[in-house]
VOFI-833496 format. One line per field, with one value per residue (C-alpha): x, y, z; residue number from 1. Coordinates in Angstrom, 2 decimals. Layout:
<sites>
x: (X; ...)
y: (Y; ...)
z: (Z; ...)
num: (NUM; ...)
</sites>
This chain:
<sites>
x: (-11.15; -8.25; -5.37; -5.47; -8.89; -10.49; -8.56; -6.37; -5.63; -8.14; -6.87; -7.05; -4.52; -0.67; 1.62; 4.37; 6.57; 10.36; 12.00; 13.54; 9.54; 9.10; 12.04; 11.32; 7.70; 9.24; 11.70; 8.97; 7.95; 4.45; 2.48; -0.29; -0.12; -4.24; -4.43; -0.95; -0.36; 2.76; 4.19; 6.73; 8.43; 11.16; 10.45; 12.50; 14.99; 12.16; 10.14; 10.96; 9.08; 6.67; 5.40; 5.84; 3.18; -1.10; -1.36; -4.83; -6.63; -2.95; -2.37; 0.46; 0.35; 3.39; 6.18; 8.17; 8.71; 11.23; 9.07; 6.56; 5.94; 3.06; 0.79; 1.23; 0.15; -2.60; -3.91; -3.41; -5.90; -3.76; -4.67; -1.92; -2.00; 0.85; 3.77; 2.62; 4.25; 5.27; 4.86; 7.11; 6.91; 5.65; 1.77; 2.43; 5.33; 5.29; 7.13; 6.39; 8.82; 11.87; 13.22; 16.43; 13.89; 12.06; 15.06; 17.20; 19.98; 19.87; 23.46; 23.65; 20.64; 17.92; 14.90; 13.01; 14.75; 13.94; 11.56; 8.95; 8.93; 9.05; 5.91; 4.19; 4.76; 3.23; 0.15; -0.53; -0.41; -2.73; -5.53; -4.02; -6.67; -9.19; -6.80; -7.87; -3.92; -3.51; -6.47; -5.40; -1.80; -2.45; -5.63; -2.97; -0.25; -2.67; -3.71; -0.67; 0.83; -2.30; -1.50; 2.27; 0.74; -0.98; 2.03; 4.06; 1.60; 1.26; 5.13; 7.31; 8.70; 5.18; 4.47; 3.19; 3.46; 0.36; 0.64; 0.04; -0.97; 1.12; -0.69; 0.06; 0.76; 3.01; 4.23; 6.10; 10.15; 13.16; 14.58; 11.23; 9.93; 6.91; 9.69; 11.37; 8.23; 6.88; 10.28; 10.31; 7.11; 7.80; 11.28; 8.58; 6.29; 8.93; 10.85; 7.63; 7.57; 4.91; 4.82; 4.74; 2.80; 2.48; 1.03; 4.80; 5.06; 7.47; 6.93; 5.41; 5.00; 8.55; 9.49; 7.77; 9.53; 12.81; 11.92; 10.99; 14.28; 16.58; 14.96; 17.82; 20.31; 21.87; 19.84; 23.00; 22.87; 18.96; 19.97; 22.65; 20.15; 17.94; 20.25; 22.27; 18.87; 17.66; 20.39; 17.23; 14.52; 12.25; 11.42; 10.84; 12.53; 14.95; 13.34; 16.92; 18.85; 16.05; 15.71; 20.17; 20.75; 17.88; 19.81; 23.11; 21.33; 20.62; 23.63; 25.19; 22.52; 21.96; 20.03; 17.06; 13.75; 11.62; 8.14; 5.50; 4.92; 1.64; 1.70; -0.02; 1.35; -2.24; -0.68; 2.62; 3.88; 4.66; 7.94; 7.78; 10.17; 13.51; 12.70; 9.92; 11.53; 8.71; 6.55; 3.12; 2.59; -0.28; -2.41; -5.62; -5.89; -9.20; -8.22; -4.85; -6.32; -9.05; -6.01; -3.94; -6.80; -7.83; -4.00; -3.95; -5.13; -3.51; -4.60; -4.32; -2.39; -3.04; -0.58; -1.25; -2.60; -4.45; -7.31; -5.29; -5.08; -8.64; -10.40; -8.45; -9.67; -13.35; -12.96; -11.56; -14.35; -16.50; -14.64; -15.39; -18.66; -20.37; -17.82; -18.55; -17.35; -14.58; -13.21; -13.14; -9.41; -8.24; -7.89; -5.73; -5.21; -2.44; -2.36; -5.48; -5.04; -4.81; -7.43; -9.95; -9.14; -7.24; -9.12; -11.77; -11.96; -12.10; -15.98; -17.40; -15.53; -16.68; -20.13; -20.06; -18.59; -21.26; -23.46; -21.35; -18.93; -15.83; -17.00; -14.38; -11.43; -10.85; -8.03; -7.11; -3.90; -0.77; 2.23; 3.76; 4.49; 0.76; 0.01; 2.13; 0.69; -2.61; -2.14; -0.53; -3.64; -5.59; -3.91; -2.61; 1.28; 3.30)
y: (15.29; 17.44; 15.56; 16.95; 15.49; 18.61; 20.42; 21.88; 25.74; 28.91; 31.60; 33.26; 31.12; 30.93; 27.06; 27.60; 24.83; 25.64; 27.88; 30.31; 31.06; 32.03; 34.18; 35.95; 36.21; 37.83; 39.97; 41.79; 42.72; 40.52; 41.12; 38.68; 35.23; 34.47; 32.53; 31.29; 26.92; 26.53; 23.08; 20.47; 23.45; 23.75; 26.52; 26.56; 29.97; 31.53; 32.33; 36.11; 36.68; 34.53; 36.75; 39.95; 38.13; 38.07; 34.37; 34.25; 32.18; 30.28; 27.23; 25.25; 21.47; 19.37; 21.81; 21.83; 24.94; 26.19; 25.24; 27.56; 28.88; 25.88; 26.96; 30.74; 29.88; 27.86; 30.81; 33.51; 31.84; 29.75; 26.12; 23.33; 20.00; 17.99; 16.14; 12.43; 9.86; 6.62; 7.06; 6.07; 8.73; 12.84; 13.21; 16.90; 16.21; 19.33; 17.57; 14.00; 11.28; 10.39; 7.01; 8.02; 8.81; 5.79; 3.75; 5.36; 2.77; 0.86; 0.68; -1.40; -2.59; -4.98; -3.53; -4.65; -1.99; 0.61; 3.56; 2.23; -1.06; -0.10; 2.37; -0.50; -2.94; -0.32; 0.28; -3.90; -4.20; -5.95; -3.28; -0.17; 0.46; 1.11; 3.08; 6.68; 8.17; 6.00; 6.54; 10.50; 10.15; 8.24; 10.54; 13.56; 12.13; 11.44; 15.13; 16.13; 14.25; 15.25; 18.74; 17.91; 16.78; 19.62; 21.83; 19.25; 19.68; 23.57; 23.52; 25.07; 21.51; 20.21; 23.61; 23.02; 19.40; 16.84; 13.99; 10.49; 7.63; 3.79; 1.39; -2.08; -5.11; -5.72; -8.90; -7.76; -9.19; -7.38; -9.09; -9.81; -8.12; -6.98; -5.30; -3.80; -2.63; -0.73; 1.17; 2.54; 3.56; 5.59; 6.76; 7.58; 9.47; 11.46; 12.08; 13.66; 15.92; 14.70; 13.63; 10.30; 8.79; 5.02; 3.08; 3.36; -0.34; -3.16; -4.58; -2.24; 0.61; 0.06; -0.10; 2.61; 4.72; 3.71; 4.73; 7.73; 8.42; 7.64; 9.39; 11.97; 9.39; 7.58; 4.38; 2.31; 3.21; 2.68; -0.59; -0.93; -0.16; -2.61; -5.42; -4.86; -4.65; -8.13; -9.59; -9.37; -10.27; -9.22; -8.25; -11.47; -13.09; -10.25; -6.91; -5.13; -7.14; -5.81; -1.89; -2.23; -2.84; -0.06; 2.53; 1.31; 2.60; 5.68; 6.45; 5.94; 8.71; 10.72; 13.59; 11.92; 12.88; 13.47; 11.48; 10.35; 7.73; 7.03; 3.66; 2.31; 0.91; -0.63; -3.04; -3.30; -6.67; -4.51; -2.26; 1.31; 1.46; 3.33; 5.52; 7.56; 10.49; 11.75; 9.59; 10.33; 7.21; 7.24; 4.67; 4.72; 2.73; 3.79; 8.18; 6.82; 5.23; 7.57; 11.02; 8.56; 8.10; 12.41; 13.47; 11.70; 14.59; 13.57; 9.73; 6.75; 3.75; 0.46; -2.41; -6.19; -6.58; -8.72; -7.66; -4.50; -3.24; -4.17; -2.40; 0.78; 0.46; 0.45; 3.21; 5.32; 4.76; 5.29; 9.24; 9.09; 7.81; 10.36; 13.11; 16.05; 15.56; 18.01; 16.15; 13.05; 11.82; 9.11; 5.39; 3.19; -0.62; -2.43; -6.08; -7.27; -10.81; -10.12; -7.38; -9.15; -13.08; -13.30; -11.23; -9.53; -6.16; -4.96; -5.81; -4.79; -1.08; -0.69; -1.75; 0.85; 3.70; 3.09; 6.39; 8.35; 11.30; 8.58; 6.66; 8.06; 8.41; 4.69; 2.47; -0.70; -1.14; -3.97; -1.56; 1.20; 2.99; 2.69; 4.35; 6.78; 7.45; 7.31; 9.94; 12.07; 11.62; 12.66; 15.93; 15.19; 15.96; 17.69)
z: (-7.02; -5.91; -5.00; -1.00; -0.88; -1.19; 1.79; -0.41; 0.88; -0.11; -1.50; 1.76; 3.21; 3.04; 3.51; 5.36; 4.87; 5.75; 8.00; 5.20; 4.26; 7.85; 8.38; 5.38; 6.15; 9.44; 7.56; 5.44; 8.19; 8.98; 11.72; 12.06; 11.13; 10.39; 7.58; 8.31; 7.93; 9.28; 8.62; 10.51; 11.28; 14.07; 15.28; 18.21; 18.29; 17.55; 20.43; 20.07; 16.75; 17.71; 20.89; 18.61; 16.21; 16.42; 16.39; 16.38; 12.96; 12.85; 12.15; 13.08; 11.89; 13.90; 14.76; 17.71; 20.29; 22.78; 26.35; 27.04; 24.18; 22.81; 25.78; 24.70; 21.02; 22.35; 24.62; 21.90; 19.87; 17.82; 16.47; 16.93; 16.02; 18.20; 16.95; 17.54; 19.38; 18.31; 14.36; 12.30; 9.66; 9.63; 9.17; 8.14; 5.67; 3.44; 0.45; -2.07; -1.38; -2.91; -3.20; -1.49; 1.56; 1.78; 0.92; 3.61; 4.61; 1.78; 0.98; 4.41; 5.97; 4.76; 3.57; 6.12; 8.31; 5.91; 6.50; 3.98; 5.48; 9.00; 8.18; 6.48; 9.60; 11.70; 9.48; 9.91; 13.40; 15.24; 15.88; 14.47; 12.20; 15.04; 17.05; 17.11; 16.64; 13.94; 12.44; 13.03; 11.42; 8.52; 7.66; 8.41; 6.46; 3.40; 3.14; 3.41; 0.68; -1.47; -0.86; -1.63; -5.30; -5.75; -5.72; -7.63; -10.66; -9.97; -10.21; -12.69; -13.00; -14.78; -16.11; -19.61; -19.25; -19.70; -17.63; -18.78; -16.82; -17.40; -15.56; -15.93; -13.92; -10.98; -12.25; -15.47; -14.88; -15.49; -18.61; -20.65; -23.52; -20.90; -19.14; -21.98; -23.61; -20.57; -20.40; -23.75; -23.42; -20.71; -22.51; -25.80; -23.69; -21.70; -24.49; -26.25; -23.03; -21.26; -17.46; -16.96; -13.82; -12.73; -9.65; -8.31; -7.86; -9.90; -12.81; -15.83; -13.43; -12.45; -16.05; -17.06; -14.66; -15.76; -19.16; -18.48; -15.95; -18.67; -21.47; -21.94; -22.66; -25.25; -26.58; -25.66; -21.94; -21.82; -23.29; -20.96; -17.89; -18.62; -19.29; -15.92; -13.79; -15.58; -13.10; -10.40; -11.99; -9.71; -6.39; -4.65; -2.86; -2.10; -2.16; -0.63; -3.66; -6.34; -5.14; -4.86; -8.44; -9.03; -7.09; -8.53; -11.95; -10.67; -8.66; -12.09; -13.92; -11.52; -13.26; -14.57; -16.10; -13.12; -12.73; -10.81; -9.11; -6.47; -4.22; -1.32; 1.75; 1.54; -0.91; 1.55; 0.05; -3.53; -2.52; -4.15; -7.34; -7.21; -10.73; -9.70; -8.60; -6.63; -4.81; -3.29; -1.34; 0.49; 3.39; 1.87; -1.44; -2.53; -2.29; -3.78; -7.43; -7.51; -7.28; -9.88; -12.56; -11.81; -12.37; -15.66; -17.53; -20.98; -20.85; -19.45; -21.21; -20.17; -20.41; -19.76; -16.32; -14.05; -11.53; -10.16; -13.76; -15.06; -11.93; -13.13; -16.49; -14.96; -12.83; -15.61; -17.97; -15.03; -15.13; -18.44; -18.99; -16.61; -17.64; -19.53; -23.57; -22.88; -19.45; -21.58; -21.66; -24.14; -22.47; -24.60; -23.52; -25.17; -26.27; -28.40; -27.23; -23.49; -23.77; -26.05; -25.19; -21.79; -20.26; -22.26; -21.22; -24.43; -25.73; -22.23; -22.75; -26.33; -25.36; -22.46; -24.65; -27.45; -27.82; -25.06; -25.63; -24.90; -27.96; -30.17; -27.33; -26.37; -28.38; -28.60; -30.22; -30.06; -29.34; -27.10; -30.67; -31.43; -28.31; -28.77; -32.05; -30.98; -28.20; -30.41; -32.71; -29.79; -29.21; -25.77; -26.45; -23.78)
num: (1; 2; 3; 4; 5; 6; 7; 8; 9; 10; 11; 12; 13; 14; 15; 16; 17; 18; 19; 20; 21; 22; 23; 24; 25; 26; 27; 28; 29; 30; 31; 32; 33; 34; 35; 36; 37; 38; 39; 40; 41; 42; 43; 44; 45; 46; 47; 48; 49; 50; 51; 52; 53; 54; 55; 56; 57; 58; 59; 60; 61; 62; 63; 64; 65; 66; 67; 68; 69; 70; 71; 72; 73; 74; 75; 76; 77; 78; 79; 80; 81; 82; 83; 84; 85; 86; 87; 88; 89; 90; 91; 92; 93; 94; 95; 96; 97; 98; 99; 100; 101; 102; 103; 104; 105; 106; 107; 108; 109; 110; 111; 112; 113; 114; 115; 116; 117; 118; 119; 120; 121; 122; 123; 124; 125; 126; 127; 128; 129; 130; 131; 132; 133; 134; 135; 136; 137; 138; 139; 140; 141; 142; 143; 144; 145; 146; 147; 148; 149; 150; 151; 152; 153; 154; 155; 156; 157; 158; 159; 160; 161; 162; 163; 164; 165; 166; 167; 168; 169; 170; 171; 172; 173; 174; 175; 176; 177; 178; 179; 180; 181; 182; 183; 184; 185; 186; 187; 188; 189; 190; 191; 192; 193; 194; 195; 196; 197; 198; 199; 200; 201; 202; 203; 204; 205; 206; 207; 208; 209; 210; 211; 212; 213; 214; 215; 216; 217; 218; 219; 220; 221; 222; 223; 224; 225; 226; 227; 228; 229; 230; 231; 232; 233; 234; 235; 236; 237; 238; 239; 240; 241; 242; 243; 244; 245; 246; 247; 248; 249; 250; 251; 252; 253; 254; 255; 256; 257; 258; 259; 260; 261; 262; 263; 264; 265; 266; 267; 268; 269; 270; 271; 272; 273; 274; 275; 276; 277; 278; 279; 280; 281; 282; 283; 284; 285; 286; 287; 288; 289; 290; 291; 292; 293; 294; 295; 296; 297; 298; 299; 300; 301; 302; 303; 304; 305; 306; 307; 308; 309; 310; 311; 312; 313; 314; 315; 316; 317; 318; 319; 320; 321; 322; 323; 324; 325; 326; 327; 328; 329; 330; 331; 332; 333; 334; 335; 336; 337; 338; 339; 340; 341; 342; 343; 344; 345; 346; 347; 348; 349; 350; 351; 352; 353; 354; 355; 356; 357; 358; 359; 360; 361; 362; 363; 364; 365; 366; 367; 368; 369; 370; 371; 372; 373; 374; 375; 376; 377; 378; 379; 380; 381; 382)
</sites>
């Protein structure tokens, strides 16, 4: 699956996502803008090099005119999908999230005021889902954020790097062993130059994130990190208290290992962590874990979960079940006792694998330094 949902651009067709691109498309000296997506751009100040421009086989997703100038687009031959009106958030964003983005306010408001809640309270409301400009913006918003993946992972930032999935459960508490566990994994795996990528939520995904974050320094501030944030537990009942002492950590490193995370608002209630440093949060759940489980191209590691974390173990060895002996990617679930006792996921994925080309790439191990190990086995290093 491509990340955009399969609307990612041809060859034949140029993104045009901030003003600078423009002017300097301008500049050279272009002509003709067929082929052109041009994105949430304010293009007002512009209307001169506009009218010098063919316009016809252009596409302009959201971007805002001086007056007159829409209905000459429009009549020139020129596509244009309209800003929309009461939505709390851009459906052509060119660019993933950032924490700092979807916390905006933090430092002073509750989160309930904050532009990931407020975009999750509109999603709910009563009706919404049958409303055709809903329907519109969210569907929008989703391919744009795919699109916004794709270049992440096509970026010099991830050049070189494999990315490994940490899924795990939600539930996992700041000041447990969990907790701690799922961080230095993700400090282990970032450190070993691979890209780490979680569900974006609390808990082990949460954890994971941090880990990875902090992998450039000293054990003693990791340490330090995690025993500060163990202060709130968890996200309940205050989600402004928990993502506060998160930001208070990264205020105080602010140059951390970039990674991935990819929530839902489908699953509203769970409040995107603060460590991902880029965020592709998206409406619909079901495009959302299938783009998580495709990104994964170095693995998947699976921590102790609960249903969340078992249907992603299924719909991975679905991938790789059906998948070609080369597309196979390693699947390693942590925690005999949870994953052959509690809840016995374990037996049904060997009995799956037996006689397929993912036979010999699933692992069942105890620790985050067997995983490690195990990936490293597999030759799926950064």
């Amino acid at each position: 699956m491509n990340p955009s949902g399969g609307l990612a651009p041809s060859p034949r067709t140029l993104e045009v996502e901030s003003l600078d691109s423009f002017d300097r498309l301008i500049a050279a000296g272009a002509v003709a803008m067929r082929g052109w997506h041009a994105q949430s751009l304010d293009l007002r100040g512009r209307k001169a090099a506009l009218e010098a421009l063919a316009v016809e086989g252009a596409i302009f997703l959201g971007c805002t005119f001086d007056p007159g100038v829409e209905d000459g687009l429009r009549h020139r031959g020129a596509l244009i999908f309209p800003r929309l009106a009461g939505v709390p958030f851009d459906p052509y964003r060119a660019r993933l999230y950032t924490p700092q983005e979807l916390y905006a306010g933090l430092e002073s408001a509750p989160y309930e005021d904050l532009p990931d809640a407020c975009i999750y309270q509109w999603s709910i409301r009563a009706g919404q889902r049958h409303r055709l400009d809903a329907t519109l913006a969210s569907a929008l918003h989703d391919h744009a954020i795919g699109d916004a993946l794709d270049e992440f992972r096509n970026s010099d930032l991830c050049a070189g790097r494999t990315a490994v999935g940490v899924m795990g459960g939600h539930a996992a508490q700041r000041g447990t062993e969990e907790f701690a566990q799922a961080a230095l994994l993700g400090r282990l795996l970032a450190q070993s130059g691979r890209l780490v990528a979680t569900g974006g939520g609390p808990g082990a995904m949460e954890a994971a994130n941090l880990g990875a974050y902090l992998s450039h320094t000293p054990d003693s501030d990791f340490d330090q990190a995690l025993a500060v944030l163990q202060s709130v537990p968890g996200f309940r009942p205050s989600v402004s208290a928990w993502a506060r002492e998160a930001a208070a950590v990264v205020e105080r490193h602010p140059d951390g290992t970039p990674s991935l995370g990819i929530p839902t608002w489908f699953y509203g209630h769970e409040p995107p962590n603060y460590f991902a440093t880029h965020i592709a949060k998206y409406f619909a759940n079901a495009i959302r874990e299938a783009i998580l489980l495709e990104l994964c191209d170095g693995g998947i590691i699976f921590l102790p979960g609960a249903a969340g974390t078992v249907q992603e173990i299924f719909q991975d060895a679905c991938e790789n079940y059906y998948g070609a002996r080369e597309a196979v990617t390693p699947m390693v679930l942590v925690g005999r006792r949870h994953w052959e006792e509690e809840l016995p996921a374990w037996p049904m994925l060997q009995k799956l694998a037996a006689g397929r080309a993912m036979a010999d790439r699933i692992f069942l191990v105890d620790s985050v330094a067997e995983a490690l190990a195990v990936l490293d086995r597999a030759g799926t290093g950064g």
